[in-house]
NUFI-670357 format. One record per residue (C-alpha): residue in one letter; x, z, y. Coordinates in steps of 0.2 Angstrom, whole numbers, plus 5000, padded with zeros to 4 digits. Layout:
N
aXZY...
This chain:
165
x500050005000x501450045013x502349895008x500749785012x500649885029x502449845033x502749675028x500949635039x501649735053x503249665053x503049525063x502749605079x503649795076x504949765089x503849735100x502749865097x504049995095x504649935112x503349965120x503150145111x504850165117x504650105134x503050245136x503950375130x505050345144x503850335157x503550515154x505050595149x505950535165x505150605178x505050765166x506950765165x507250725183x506250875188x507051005175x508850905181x508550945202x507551115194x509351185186x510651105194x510051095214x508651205216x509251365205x510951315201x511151345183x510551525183x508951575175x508251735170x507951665148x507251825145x505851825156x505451645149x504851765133x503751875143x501851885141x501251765154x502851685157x503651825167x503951825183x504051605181x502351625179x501351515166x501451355177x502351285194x501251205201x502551095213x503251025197x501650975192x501450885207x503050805207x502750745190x501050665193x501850575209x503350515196x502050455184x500850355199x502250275206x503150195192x501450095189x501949935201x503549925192x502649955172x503149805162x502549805142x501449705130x499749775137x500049805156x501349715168x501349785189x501349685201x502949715207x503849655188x503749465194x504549515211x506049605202x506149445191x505249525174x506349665175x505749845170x506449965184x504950095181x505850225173x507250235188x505950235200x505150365193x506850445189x507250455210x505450485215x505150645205x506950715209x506750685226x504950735229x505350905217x506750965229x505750935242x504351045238x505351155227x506151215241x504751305251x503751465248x505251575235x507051595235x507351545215x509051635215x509051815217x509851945208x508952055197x509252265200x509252295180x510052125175x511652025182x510351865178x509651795193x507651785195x506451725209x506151805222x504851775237x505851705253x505351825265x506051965256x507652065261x509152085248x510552215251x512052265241x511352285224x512152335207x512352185196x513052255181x513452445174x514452485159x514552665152x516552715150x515952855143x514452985141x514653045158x515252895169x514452745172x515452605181x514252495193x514952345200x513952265214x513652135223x512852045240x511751935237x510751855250
């Protein structure tokens, strides 16, 4: 039975696996811009992973609602430059059949992400009981805080700190 199913597909798979492919792509990118400008511009690589376990996301919250955004605009505007076996933008015949959907998409949700990511919360901020960073809302004032504390022995605790601002 999968043999029949195969050999009848066969003749147009890499075309449909394209264009499998080609969708895949179209949602993952500006997924993976926004995580990209998230980590590396926006919070600098520092993130609290514990609180990623936390009953109701912790202090991340369940869902950001600016990356939501930015990945809706991502999706919208990559429609005009969409080329596959079922839909092709008009802008494809412009760019001369090429597909340039996904780096549009790519720049658009990168772009627009760090632009709204940026106001409303401070993402970096160290933690009083963590050396890991967390959010913290913009307006609020961060002193000299310990960052880490090891005990040397039952009595003596070593606090090493910090200034974050």
């Amino acid at each position: 039975m999968c043999l029949v199913v195969a050999v009848a597909a066969s003749a147009d798979f890499a075309t449909h696996f394209l264009t499998f492919v080609y969708l895949c792509l179209y949602v993952l990118v500006p997924w993976s811009a926004i995580n990209l400008a998230d980590f590396y511009v926006v919070c600098h690589g520092k993130f609290d992973v514990a609180e990623f376990f936390k009953p109701h996301a912790g202090v991340y919250g369940n869902w950001n609602n600016k990356s939501g955004l930015a990945f809706l605009i991502g999706l919208v505007v990559q429609v005009p430059f969409v080329t596959n076996e079922f839909y092709t933008g008009p802008l494809v015949t412009t760019l001369g059949g090429a597909d340039f959907a996904w780096l549009v998409g790519f720049v658009v949700s990168f772009s627009v992400y760090l632009l709204i990511a940026r106001s409303g919360t401070r993402p970096i901020q160290a933690s009083a009981t963590s050396d890991i960073p967390v959010a913290v809302p913009a307006d609020e004032v961060v002193e000299e805080i310990p960052t880490t504390a090891r005990h040397t022995s039952e009595t003596e605790i070593v606090t090493e700190t910090s200034t974050q601002r």
